[in-house]
C-alpha positions in Angstrom: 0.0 0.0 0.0 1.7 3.4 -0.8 1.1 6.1 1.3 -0.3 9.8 -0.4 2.1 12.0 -0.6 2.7 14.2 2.2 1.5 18.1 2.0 4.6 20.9 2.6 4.4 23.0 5.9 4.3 26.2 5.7 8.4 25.4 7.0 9.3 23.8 3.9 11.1 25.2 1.1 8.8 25.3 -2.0 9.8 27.0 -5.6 7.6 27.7 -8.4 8.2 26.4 -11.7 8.3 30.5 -12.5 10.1 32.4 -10.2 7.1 35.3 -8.7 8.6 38.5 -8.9 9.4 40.6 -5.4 10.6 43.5 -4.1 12.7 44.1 -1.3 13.1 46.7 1.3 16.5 47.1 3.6 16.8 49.8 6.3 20.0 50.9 8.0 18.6 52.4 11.4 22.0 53.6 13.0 25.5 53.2 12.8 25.3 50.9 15.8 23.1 48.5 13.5 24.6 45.2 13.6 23.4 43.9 9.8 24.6 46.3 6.7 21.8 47.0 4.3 24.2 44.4 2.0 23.6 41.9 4.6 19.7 42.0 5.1 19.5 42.1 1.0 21.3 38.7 1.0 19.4 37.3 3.4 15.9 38.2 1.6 17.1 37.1 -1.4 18.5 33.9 0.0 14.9 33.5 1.4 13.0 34.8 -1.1 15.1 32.3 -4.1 13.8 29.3 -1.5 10.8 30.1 -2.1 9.9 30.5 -5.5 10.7 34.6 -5.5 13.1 36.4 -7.6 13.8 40.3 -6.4 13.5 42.3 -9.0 13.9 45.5 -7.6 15.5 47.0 -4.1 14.3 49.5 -1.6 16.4 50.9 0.6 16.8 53.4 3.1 20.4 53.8 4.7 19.7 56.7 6.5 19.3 57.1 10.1 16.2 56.8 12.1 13.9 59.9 12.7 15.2 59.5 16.5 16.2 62.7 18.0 17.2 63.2 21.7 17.6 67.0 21.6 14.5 68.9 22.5 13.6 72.3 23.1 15.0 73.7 26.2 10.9 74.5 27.5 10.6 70.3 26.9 13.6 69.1 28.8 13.7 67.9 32.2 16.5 68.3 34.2 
């Protein structure tokens, strides 16, 4: 008796016959950030190529985050 085939997990690496095309989108927060925008884009596309994806276009925003710890002297508390 053979057994039906088994069903992938939503764990398990599945790829299209036609890679789906995807976008990507990196962010560099601060210069304390411990992954490079470089980094994060190889491991989405790593990902992404598991799966079936192929990126076909990057977004990225290596700037710092809005975060800013000076306020007007009226807002400070000392």
């Amino acid at each position: 008796m053979t057994k039906p085939p088994i069903e992938p997990t939503s764990n398990e690496v599945q790829t299209a016959a036609i890679p789906v095309p995807a976008a990507q989108y990196v962010r560099m927060s601060t210069e304390h950030q411990q992954y490079s925008t470089s980094n994060q884009a190889d491991a989405i596309r790593d990902y992404a190529v598991k799966r079936g994806y192929e990126i076909v276009r990057t977004y990225a925003d290596e700037g710092k985050s809005g975060l800013n710890l000076s306020f007007p002297i009226g807002a400070r508390e000392d």
